[in-house]
C-alpha positions as CSV (number, residue, x, y, z in Angstrom):
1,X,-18.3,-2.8,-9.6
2,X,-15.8,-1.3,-12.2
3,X,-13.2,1.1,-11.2
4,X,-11.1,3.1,-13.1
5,X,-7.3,3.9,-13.4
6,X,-8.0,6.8,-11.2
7,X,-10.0,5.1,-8.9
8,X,-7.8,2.5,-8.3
9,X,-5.1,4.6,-7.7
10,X,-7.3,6.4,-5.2
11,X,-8.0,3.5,-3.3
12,X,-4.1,2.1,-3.8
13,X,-3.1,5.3,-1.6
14,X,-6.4,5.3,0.8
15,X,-5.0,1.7,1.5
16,X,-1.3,1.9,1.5
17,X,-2.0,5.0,4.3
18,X,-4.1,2.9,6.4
19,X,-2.0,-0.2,6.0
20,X,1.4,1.8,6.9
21,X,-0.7,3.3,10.0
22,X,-1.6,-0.2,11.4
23,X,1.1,-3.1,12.4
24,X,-1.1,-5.9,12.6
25,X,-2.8,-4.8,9.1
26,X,0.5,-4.7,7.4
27,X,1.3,-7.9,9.0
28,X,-1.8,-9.3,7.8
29,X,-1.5,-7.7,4.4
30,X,1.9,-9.7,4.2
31,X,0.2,-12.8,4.6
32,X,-3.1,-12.7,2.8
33,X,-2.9,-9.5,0.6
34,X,-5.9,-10.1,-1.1
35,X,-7.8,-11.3,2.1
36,X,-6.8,-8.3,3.8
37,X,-8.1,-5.9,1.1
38,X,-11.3,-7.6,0.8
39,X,-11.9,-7.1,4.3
40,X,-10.2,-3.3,4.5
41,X,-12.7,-2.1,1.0
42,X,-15.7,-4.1,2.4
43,X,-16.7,-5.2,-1.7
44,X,-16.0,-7.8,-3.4
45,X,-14.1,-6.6,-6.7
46,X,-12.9,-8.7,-9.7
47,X,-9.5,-10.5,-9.4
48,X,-7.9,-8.7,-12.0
49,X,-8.9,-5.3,-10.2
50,X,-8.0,-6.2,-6.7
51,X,-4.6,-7.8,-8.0
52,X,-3.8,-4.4,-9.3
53,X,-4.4,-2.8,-6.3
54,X,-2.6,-5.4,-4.2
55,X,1.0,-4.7,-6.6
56,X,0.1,-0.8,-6.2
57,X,0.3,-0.9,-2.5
58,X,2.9,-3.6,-2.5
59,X,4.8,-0.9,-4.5
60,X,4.3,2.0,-2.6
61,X,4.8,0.4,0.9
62,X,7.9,-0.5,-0.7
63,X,8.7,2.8,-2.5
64,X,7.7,4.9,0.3
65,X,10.1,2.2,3.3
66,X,13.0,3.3,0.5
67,X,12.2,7.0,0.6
68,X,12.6,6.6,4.2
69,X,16.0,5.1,4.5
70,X,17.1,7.5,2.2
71,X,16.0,10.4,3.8
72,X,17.5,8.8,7.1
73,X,20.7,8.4,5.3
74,X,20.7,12.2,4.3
75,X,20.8,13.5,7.7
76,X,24.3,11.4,7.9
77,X,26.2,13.5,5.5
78,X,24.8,17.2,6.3
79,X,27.0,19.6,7.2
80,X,27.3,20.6,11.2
């Protein structure tokens, strides 16, 4: 099975969501990233696919944990 850019960056955010949503699958993912979306897209896709999906959602877990402490930090410097 083939996907395209699209694709892949459908599945990247269908993943990071679930990923983000579970503890023990982020902890998992951690470990054995590629195990882990094996198991969460139920196929078995080519290595060069699944590695770009794995540094997708590495990037975005990672993009999206920044955001946050940004948006955290925000709140610290608005006006009362």
């Amino acid at each position: 099975m083939n996907l395209n850019e699209s694709q892949i960056k459908e599945k990247i955010e269908e993943i990071t969501e679930k990923i983000k949503a579970d503890d023990n699958l982020l902890d998992n993912f951690k470990k054995e990233p590629v195990k882990t979306l094996e198991n969460l897209l139920g196929i078995d896709l080519p290595d060069e696919i699944i590695e770009k999906i794995v540094d997708g959602v590495k990037a975005k877990i990672t993009v999206d944990k920044a955001s946050d402490l940004l948006s955290g930090l925000g709140s610290l410097f608005k006006k009362k």
